[in-house]
C-alpha positions as CSV (number, residue, x, y, z in Angstrom):
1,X,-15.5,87.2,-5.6
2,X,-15.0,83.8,-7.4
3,X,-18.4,82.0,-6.9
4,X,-17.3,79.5,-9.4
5,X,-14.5,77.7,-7.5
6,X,-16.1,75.7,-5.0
7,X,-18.7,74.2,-7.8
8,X,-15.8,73.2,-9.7
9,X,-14.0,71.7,-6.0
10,X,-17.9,69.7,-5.6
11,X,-18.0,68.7,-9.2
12,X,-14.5,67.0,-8.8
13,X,-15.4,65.4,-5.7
14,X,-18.6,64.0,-7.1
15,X,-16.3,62.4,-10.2
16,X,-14.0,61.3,-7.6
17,X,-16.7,59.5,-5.8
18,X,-18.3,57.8,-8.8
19,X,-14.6,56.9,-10.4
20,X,-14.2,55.2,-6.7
21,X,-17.5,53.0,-7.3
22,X,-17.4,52.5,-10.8
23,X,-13.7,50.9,-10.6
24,X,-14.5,47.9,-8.8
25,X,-17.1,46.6,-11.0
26,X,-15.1,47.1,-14.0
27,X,-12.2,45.3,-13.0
28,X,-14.8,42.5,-11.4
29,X,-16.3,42.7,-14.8
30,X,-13.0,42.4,-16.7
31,X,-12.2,38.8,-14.7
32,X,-15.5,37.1,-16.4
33,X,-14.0,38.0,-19.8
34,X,-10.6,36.6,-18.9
35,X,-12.5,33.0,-17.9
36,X,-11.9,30.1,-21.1
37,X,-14.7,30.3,-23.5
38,X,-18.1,28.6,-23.3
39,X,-16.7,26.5,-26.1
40,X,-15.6,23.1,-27.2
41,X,-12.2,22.2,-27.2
42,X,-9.7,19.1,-28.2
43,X,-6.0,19.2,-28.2
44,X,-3.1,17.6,-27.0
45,X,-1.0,19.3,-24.3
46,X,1.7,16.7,-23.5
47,X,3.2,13.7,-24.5
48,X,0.9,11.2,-23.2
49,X,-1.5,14.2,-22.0
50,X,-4.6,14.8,-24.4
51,X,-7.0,18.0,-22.6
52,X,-11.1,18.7,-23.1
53,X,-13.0,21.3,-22.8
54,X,-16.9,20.3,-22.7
55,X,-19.3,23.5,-22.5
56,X,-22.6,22.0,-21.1
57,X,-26.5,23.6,-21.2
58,X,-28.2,20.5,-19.2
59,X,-29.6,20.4,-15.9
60,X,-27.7,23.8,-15.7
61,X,-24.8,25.3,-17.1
62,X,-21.4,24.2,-16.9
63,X,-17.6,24.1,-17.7
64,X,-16.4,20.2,-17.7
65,X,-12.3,20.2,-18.2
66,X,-11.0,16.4,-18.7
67,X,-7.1,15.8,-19.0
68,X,-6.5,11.9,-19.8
69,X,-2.8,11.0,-18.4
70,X,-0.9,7.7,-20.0
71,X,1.2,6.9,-16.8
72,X,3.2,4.6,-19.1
73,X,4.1,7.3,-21.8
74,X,7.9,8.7,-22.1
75,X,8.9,11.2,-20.1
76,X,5.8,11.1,-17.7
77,X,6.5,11.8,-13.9
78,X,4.3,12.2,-10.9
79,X,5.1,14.7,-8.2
80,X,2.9,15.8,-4.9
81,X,3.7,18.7,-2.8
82,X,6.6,18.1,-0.2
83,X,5.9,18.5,3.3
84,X,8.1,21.0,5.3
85,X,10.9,20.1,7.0
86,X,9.7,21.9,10.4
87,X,6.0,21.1,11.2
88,X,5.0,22.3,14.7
89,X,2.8,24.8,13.1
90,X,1.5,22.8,9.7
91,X,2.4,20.0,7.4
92,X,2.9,22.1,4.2
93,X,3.6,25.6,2.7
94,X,0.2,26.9,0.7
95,X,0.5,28.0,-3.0
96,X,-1.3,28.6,-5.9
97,X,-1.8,26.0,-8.1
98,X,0.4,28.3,-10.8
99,X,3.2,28.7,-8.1
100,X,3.6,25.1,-7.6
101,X,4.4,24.6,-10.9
102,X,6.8,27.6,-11.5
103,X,8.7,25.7,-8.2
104,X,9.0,22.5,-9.6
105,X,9.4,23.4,-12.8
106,X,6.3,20.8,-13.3
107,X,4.2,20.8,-16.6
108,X,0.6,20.3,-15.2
109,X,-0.8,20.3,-12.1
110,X,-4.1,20.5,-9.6
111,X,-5.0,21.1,-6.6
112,X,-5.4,17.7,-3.9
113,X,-6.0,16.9,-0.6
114,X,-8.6,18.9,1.4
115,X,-6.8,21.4,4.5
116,X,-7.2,23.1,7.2
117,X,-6.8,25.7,9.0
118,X,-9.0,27.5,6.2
119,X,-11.6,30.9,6.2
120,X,-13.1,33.1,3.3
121,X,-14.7,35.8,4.4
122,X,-14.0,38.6,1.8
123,X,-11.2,39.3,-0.9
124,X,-8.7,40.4,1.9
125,X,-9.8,38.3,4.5
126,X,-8.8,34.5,4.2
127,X,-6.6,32.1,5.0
128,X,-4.0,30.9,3.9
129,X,-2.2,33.4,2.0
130,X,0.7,32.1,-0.1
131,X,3.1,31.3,2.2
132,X,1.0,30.3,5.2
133,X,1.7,27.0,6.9
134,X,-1.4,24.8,6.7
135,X,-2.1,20.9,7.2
136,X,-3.6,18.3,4.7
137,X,-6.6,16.2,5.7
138,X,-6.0,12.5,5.1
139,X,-2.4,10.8,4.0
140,X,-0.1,12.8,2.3
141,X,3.4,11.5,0.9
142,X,5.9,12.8,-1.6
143,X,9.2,11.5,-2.6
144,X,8.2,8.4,-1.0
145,X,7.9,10.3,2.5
146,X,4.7,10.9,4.5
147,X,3.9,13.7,5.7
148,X,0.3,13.8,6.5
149,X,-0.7,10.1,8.4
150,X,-3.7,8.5,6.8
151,X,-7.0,8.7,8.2
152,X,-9.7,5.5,7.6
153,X,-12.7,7.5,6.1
154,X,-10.4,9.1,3.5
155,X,-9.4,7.1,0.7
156,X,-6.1,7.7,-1.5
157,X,-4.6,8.4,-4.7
158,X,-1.8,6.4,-4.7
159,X,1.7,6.0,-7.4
160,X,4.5,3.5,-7.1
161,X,7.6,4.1,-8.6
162,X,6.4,3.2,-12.4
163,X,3.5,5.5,-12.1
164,X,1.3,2.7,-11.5
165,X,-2.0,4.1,-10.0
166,X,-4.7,2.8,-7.4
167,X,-7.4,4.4,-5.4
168,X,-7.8,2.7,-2.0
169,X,-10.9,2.8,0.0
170,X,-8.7,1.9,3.2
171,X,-7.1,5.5,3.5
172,X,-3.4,4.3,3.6
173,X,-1.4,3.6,0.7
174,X,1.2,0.6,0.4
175,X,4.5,0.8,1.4
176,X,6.1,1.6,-2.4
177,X,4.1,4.5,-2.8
178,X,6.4,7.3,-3.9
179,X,3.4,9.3,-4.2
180,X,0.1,10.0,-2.6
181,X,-3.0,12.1,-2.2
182,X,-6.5,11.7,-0.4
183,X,-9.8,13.0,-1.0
184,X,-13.3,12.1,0.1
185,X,-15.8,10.5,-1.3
186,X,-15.1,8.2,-3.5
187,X,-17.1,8.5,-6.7
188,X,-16.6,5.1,-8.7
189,X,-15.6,1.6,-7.1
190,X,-15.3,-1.1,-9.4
191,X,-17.0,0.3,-12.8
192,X,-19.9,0.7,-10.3
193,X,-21.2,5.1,-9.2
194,X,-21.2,5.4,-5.6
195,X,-24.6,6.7,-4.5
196,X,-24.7,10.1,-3.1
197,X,-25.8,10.9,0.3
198,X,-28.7,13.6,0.5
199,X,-26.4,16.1,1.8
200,X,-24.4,16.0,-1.3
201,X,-27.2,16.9,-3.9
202,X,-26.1,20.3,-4.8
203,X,-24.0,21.9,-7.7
204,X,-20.7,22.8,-6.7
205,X,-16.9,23.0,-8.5
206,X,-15.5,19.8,-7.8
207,X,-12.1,18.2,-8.5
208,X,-11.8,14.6,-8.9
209,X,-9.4,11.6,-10.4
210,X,-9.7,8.5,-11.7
211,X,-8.1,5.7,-13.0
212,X,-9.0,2.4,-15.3
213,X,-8.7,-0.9,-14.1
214,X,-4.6,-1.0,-15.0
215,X,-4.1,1.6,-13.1
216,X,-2.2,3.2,-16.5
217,X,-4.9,5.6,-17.4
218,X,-5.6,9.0,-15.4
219,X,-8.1,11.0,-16.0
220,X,-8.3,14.4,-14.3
221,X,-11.7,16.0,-13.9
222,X,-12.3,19.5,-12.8
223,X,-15.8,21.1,-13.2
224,X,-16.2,24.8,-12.9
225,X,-18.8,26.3,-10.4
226,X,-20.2,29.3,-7.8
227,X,-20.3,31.1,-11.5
228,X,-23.8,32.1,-12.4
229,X,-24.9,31.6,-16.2
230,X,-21.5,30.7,-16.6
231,X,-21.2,27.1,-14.4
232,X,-23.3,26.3,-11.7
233,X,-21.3,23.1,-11.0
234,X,-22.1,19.3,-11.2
235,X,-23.5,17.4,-8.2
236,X,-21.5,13.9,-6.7
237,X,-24.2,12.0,-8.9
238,X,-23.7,13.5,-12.0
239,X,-19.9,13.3,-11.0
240,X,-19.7,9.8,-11.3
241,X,-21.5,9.7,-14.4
242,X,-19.0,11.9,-15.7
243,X,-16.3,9.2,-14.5
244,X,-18.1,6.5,-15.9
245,X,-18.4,7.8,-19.4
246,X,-14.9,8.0,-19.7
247,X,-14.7,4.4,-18.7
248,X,-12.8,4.5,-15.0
249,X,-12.5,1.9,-13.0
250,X,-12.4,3.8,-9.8
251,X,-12.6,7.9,-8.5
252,X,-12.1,9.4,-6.2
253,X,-13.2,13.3,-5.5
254,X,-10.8,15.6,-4.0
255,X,-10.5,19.1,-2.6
256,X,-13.6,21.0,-4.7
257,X,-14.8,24.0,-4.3
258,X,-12.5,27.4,-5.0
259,X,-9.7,25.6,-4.6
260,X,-10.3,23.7,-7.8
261,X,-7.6,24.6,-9.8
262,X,-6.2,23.0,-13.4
263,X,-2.9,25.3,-14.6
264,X,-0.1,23.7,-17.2
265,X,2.7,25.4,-18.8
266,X,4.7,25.3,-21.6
267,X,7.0,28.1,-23.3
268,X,4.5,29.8,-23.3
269,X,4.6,30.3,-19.7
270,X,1.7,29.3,-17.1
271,X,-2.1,29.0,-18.0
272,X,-4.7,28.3,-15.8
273,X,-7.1,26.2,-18.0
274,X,-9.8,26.4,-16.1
275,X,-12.2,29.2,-14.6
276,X,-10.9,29.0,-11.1
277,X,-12.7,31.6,-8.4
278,X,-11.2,32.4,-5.1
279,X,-13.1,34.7,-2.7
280,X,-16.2,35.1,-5.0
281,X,-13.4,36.7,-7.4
282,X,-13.0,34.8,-11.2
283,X,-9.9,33.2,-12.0
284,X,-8.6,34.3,-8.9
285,X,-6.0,31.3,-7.5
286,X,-6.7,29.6,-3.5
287,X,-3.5,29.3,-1.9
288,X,-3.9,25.2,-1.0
289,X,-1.9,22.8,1.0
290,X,-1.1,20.0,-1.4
291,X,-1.0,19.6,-5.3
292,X,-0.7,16.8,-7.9
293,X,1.4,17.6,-10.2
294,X,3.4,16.0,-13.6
295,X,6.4,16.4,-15.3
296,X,6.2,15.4,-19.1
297,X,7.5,16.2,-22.7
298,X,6.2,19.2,-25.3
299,X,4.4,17.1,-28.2
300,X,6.5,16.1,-30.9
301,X,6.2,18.3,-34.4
């Protein structure tokens, strides 16, 4: 009789076992490596679009990711996500930051307006999914169309037809806006950081813009978080400060969180330039309502 066979059958099952657990932390291990370094970084991505990366130690660890925007440079367009044509059931289509961009053919983009309907209970189990219909909180206008009315306790992002930029307390943008986001709070009014409330003291990824006093400078801030060791986030406070070092007039913070998102492309294809996580997984892209994107011209050699 073969004794031998059924050790061999147990044997396999054990390795089949452990290969099961093992494979998940690996490939949740192999995301952190794919994240940008914890490292400076300088360089010019656009036309009228300079990028920085700032790796920072103090009060915590962090990832700060600053793209500065000449609205008046050649070639520079502005572009939010359309609304749908039929929406009984939502205002927009969700995507990925990256999938907005491959659409539109746009150059850079992030994430905007906070949403809803919106859950995250495990790596399966979310909503939306890419393709999911899904409404934006506050106004909402592309092309010149709105699509999302404006709501008084959440201020705007707002571009005329020469790019011109302003953020409005108000929540409604002018009639000649061709494009417009909203987020909540604002961060900066008048040179001057908005105090935080007490329920806003805590480290988290946040998204925010702001512009100078012309309303001809952008400046898009993204701040990695949720990511132990890595980037805890920045609080509202600290926020602002960030906002006021790069000398903005006003800011505004938009849809934080996992959705925080910063992708360009080139032709090279798409990058995502920041360390985005979705469902507690790294670099892992939120399907989100709206986006803010920008057409604009490779650097010249």
């Amino acid at each position: 009789m073969n004794y031998r066979q059924p050790i061999y059958t147990k044997r396999w099952r054990v390795a089949a076992i452990t290969a099961l657990l093992i494979l998940p932390l690996l490939l949740y291990t192999q995301l952190h490596f794919l994240r940008p370094p914890r490292t400076n970084l300088e360089m010019t991505l656009f036309q009228g679009i300079a990028y920085k990366r700032e790796a920072h130690f103090t009060p915590r660890p962090y990832m700060l990711h600053i793209v500065t925007i000449d609205l008046t440079a050649p070639g520079i367009g502005v572009f939010v996500t359309p609304g749908i044509s039929n929406p009984d059931q939502g205002e927009t289509i969700a995507r990925t930051t990256s999938e907005f961009i491959k659409a539109f053919k746009l150059q850079l983009a992030v994430n905007a307006n906070y949403f809803h309907p919106f859950h995250e209970h495990s790596p399966w189990n979310f909503y939306p999914h890419s393709g999911d219909k899904v409404n934006a909180v506050g106004q909402a206008i592309s092309r010149g169309l709105i699509y999302s009315e404006a709501q008084s306790k959440w201020p705007v992002l707002c571009f005329d037809a020469s790019n011109r930029a302003q953020i409005l307390e108000s929540g409604e943008c002018p009639p000649s806006t061709v494009q417009g986001v909203a987020g909540k709070p604002m961060v900066m009014i008048r040179g001057t950081p908005v105090p935080e409330s007490s329920e806003e003291q805590r480290p988290y990824p946040r998204m925010a813009a702001a512009i100078d006093r012309q309303g001809q400078t952008l400046w898009l801030i993204a701040v990695d978080g949720k990511q132990p060791f890595y980037s805890e986030g920045v609080t509202l406070a600290e926020l602002s400060e960030i906002a006021l070092k790069l000398g903005a007039y006003t800011a505004l913070n938009l849809d934080g969180g996992g959705s925080t998102t910063l992708v360009m492309a080139n032709r090279s294809g798409v990058q995502v330039l920041n360390a985005a996580i979705h469902t507690k997984l790294p670099m892992r892209q939120r399907p989100v309502v709206n986006h803010l994107g920008f057409f604009a011209r490779l650097p010249e050699n």
